[in-house]
N, C-alpha and C positions, 0 to 999 in steps of 0.2 A: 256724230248727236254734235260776225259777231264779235267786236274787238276782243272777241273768243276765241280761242282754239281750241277744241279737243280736251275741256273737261271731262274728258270721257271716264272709260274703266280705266285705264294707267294712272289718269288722274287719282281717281278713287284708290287708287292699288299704291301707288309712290307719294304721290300726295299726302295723303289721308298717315302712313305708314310712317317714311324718310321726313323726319323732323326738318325745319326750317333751316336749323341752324349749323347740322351736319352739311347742309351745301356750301356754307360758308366756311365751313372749319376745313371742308377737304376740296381742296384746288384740284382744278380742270385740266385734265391730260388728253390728248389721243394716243392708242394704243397703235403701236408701228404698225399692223398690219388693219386698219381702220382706214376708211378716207372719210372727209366731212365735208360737206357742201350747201351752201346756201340756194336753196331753188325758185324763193321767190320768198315777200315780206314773211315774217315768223313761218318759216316752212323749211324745213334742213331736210335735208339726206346723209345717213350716216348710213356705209358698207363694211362691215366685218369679212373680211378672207377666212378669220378662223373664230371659235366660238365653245368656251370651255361647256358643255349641257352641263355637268354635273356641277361646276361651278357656280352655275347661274342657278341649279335646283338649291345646291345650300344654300345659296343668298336669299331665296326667298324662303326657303324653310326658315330662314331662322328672322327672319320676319314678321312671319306670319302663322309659322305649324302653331296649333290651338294647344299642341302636345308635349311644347316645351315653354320652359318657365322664361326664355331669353328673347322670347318672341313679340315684337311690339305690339303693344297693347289701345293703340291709337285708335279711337274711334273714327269710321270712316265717312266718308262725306255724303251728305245727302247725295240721293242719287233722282236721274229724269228718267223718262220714258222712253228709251229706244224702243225701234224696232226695227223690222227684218224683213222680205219678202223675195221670193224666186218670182222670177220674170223670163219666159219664153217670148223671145221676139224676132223673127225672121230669121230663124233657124240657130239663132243663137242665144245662150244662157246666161243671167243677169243676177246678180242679187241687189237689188236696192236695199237701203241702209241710213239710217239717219241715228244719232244723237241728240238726244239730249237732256244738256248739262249749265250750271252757272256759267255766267259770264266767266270768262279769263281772258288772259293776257299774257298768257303762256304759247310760244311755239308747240307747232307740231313736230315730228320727227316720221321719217320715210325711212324703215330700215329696211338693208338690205341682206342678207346672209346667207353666204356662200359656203359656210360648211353646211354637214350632215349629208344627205345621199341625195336631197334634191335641194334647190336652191330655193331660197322662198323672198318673198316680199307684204312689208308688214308697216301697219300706221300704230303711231300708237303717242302720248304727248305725258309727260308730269313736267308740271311747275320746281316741283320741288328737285329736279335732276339738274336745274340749269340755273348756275352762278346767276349775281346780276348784270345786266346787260343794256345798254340805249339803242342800241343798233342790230340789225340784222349780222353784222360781222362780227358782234361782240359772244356769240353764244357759245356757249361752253360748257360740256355737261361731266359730271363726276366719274373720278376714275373707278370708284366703287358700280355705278349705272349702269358702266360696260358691261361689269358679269354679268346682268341680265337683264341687257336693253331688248334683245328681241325676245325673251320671254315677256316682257311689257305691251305689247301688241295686242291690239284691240281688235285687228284685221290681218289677217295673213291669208295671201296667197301661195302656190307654190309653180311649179316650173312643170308637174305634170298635169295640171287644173284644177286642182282642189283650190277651196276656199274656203276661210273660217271666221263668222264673226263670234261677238258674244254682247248678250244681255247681262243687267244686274238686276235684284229686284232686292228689299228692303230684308233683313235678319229677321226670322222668324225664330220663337222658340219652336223645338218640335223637328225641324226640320235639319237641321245641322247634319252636315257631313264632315267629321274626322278621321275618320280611316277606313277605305275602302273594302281593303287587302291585305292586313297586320303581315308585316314580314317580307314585301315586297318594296321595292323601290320607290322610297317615301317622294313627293309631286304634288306642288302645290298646283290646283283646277288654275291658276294663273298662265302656268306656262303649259299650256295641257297645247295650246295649238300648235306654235313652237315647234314642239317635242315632238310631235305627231305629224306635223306636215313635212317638220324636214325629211321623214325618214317612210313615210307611206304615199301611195299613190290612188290609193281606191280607199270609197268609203268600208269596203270589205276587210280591206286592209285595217283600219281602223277599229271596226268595232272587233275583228278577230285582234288586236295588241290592246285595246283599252284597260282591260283586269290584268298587264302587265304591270301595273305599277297600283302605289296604295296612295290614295288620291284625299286630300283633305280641300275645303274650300274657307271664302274669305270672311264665314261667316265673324269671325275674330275682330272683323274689322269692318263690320256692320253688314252687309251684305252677299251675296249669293249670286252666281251665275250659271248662263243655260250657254251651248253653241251651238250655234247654228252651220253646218258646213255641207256645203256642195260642191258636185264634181261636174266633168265636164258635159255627162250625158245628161244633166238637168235635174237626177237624182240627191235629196238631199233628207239631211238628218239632224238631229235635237240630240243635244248629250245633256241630261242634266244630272245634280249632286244632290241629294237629299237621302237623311236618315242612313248615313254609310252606306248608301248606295250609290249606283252608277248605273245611269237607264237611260237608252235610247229609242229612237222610234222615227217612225219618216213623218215628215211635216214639210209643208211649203212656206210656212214664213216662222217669224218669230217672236216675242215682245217681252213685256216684264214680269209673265206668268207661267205657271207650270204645263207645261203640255201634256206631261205623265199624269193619266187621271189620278193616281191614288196622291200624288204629292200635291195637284188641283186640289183634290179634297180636303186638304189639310189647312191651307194655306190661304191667308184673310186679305194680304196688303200687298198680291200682285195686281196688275192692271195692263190694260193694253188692248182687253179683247175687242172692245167696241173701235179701238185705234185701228186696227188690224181689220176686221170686216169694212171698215170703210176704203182701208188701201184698195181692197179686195173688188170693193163695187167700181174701182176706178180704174181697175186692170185693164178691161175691155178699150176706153180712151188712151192708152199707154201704147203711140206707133215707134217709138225713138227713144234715143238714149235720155235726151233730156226729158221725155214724159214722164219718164222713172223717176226725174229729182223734182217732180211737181208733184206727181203722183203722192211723195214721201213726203213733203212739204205740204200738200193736202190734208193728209193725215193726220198731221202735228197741229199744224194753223187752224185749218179750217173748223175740227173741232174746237180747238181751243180757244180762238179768237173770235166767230163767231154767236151770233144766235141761238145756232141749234149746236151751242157746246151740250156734252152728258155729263155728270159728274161724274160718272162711271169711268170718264177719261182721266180722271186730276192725278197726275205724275205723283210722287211721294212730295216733293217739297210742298204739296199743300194740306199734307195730311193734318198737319198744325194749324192750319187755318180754315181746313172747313170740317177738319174732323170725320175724313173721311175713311172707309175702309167699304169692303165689301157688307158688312153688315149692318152700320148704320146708315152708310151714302142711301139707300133707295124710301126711305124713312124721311129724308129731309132732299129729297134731290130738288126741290123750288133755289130752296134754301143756300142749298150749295152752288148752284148754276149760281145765284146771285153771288154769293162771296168769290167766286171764282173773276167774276166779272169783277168786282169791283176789287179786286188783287192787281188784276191786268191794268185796271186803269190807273195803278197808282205808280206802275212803272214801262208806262208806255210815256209817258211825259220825262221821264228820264234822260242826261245826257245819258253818253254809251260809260264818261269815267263813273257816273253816278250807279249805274249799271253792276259795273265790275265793283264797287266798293258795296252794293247792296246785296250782293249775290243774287240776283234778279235771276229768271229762269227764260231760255231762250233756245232755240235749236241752234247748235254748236256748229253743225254740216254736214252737209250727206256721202253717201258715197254711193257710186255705182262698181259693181264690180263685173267686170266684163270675162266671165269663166271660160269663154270659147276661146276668147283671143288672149287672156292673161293678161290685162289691167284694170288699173284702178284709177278710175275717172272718180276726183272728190272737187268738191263743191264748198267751198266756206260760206258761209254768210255776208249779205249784203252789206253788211258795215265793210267789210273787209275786201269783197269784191275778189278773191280769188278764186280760181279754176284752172286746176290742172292736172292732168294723166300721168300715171307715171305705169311701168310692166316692166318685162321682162325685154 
């Protein structure tokens, strides 16, 4: 999901979470068995050799668990409309992917990590992890980070073809999940991919270990998440947290809604579906890797920037301004098309800093993930002009 990078979920997860001023207060290390590498303007690569799990579970437990009184209490950042979609293309399996999120000005980060039983590869970006910096050579992220930098990932691959992204969708009351499993291996839904892909190779694998641990989500910090993960045969699956639950089910794409009918029913301020049927109508045009980031970019744009926008599309940052949700949007949808429109216009005239100081909303960048061959083809945004592959 743009003199952006990667407002994404980490964003929301570190951002939102790790205070300002704690990056200032604790200076920037790499850890000896780490390597760091600049890949191209704000785009790092950071590889871990070894990688404490359980370390990195405390650090986000204590965070984030809903269930202890030391847990930050940060309210989290508005969030955009991702979404998701499986792509079968000349005999090979795809997941297209987009964000998005505010403007930033934040680097992305490409981890890499080499422990656990299979290697995995993972995007994922917080503002808040990285000293201040003018240059691409100057970045430098917190030695507290490292415990759980690749629990921060917004995308993981792994080395036997799985692949996992995730959605966020807006805090609901009602719907909260704080413990799965009482008694079992406390896990914040943050690092659920992580955890799960280092160490399995089938989505069998998967949903046979998921009630191995007791699962709380970010509800604490404003919002909620779904995964989406697929494997190499084209096979994929939805994990979502709601009501101390843990439910999965097969789906082919993904967005900022519940796919579980009963938590669907419950639930007023997701969105996506009309986002998501339209990718869907554009499948059939989709011959090549890059159709996939038109395709995604259709999706986003096309509704939103045009004519025939729905308000049934309007991401959460405009819930404040046109007052939308599932129940009143279809009540006033003239209404809201218009204020939609005339949102846009008033930051389409914007530089890109005027942008980033307004928290303006914009798709952050795509990704393609290429599950046959294990990479990840990501796409920035136009302002930015970058493009580039990274795998196995």
């Amino acid at each position: 999901m743009k003199k952006s990078l990667f407002i994404m979920l980490a964003a929301a997860t570190l951002a939102s979470c790790s205070k300002k001023q704690d990056a200032a207060a604790d200076a920037a290390t790499t850890p000896a068995d780490t390597t760091f590498q600049v890949l191209t303007d704000r785009v790092i690569e950071v590889t871990l050799d070894t990688f404490d799990f359980e370390a990195g579970a405390q650090y986000l437990q204590q965070k984030y668990d809903p269930l202890l009184a030391s847990a930050d209490t940060t309210a989290g950042e508005k969030m955009g409309g991702c979404s998701a979609i499986r792509v079968d293309l000349d005999g090979k399996h795809y997941v297209g992917r987009n964000y998005d999120f505010y403007c930033s000005d934040a680097p992305a980060v490409v981890v890499r990590l080499n422990a656990g039983k299979y290697k995995t590869l993972g995007i994922c970006n917080s503002p808040s992890s990285f000293d201040v910096w003018t240059n691409p050579q100057d970045y430098q992220i917190r030695p507290a980070v490292f415990k759980a930098l690749p629990y921060l990932c917004c995308d993981v691959m792994n080395e036997a073809g799985l692949y996992a992204e995730t959605n966020i969708r807006p805090n609901e009351p009602g719907l909260e999940c704080t413990s799965t499993a009482p008694g079992k291996p406390r896990r914040c839904t943050q690092s659920m991919m992580q955890l799960l892909l280092s160490q399995y190779e089938s989505l069998e694998e998967i949903e046979q270990h998921l009630n191995d641990y007791d699962w709380f989500d970010l509800q604490k910090m404003g919002f909620q998440q779904s995964f989406f993960i697929t494997d190499r045969n084209g096979e994929s699956i939805i994990i979502e947290f709601a009501q101390n639950q843990v439910k999965w089910q097969k789906s082919d794409c993904n967005a900022n809604f519940y796919i579980n009918p009963d938590f669907y029913a419950l639930e007023k301020q997701g969105c996506g579906e009309l986002r998501i049927a339209h990718e869907k109508a554009l499948l059939p045009e989709v011959k090549t890797e890059d159709d996939i980031f038109r395709m995604m970019k259709a999706g986003a744009y096309d509704q939103f920037y045009h004519s025939s926008i729905d308000a049934d599309y309007a991401i959460p940052e405009f819930y404040a301004n046109i007052g939308y949700d599932r129940v009143t949007c279809p009540k006033h949808l003239d209404d809201a098309r218009q204020k939609v429109k005339d949102l846009i216009a008033t930051f389409d005239v914007m530089t890109w800093e005027e942008r980033v100081a307004n928290h303006t909303w914009e798709t952050t960048f795509s990704t393609v993930a290429n599950i046959t061959d294990r990479t990840l083809h990501v796409h920035f945004s136009e302002h930015y002009g970058i493009d580039f592959t990274v795998g196995f």
